[in-house]
C-alpha positions, 0 to 999 in steps of 0.5 A, spaced: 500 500 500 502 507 498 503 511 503 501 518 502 504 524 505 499 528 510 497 535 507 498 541 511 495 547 512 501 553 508 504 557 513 508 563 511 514 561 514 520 564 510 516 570 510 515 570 519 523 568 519 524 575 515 520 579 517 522 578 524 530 577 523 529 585 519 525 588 525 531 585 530 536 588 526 534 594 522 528 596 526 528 604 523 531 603 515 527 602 510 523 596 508 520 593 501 518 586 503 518 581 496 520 588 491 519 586 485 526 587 480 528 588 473 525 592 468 518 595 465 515 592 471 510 597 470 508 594 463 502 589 464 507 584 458 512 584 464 510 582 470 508 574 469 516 574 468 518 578 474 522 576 480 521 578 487 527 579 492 524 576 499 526 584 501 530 590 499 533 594 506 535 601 505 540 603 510 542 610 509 549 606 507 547 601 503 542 596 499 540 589 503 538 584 498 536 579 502 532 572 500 530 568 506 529 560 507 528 555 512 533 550 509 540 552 506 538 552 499 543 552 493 539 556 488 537 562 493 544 564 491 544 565 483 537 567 486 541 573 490 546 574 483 541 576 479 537 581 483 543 584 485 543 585 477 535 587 476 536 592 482 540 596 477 535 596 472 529 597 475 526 604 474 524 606 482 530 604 485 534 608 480 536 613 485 540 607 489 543 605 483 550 607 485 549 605 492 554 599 495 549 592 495 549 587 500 547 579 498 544 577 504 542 569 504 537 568 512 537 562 513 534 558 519 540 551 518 545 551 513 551 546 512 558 550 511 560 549 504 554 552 502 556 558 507 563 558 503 560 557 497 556 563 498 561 568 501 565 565 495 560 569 491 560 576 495 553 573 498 552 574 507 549 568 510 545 570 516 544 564 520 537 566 524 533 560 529 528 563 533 525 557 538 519 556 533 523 554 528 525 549 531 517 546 533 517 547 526 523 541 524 522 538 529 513 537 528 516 536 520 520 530 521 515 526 525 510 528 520 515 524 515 516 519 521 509 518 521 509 516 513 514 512 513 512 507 518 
């Protein structure tokens, strides 16, 4: 007999992780959370296509780009890649264009290589873990206990 895997209600995790790692961290700059990027983003053609940075923080110094993600995640660093380039194209941030960018990758666990490989690549990794994080795993992990038996 298959197993099926157990439904779950969608949460937005990804975005509470950021949501609370910026307010701890930049309470007074400046915030656009999922900051569409690229451009024509005002062209009705473009925005199927667009891409979404999980949040942009302007510092008065420089320009966050951050991705947030529950488990280290390999794509989420070209993910950061070519945001720092649609950055530099998109119309509404035009007055920012010459200011320093910051990579940043948020991350609740993540394994060293990915840390290396991303700071080979100019990208931060941030390692944040608020204790719901850990209710989160760890309720994740019996859940998949659960089916497998």
């Amino acid at each position: 007999m298959a197993s099926v895997m157990p439904t779950r209600s969608w949460e937005p995790r990804e975005s509470r992780l950021l949501g609370e790692w910026i307010l701890a961290n930049y309470p007074g700059d400046r915030v656009v959370y999922r900051a569409r990027l690229g451009p024509n983003t005002d062209q009705p053609i473009y925005k199927s296509v667009s891409r979404y940075a999980d949040a942009l923080v302007f510092t008065g110094s420089e320009v966050l780009i951050i991705e947030a993600k529950l488990d280290s995640y390999l794509g989420a660093i070209a993910q950061l890649e070519f945001y720092s380039q649609l950055f530099k194209q998109t119309p509404e941030y035009s007055d920012y264009w010459t200011a320093p960018i910051k990579l940043i990758l948020l991350v609740a666990r993540v394994t060293e290589d990915l840390i290396v490989y991303a700071n080979s690549k100019g990208i931060q990794v941030v390692l944040y873990f608020p204790s719901w994080v850990q209710d989160y795993f760890t309720d994740r992990i019996q859940k998949y206990r659960h089916v497998t038996s």
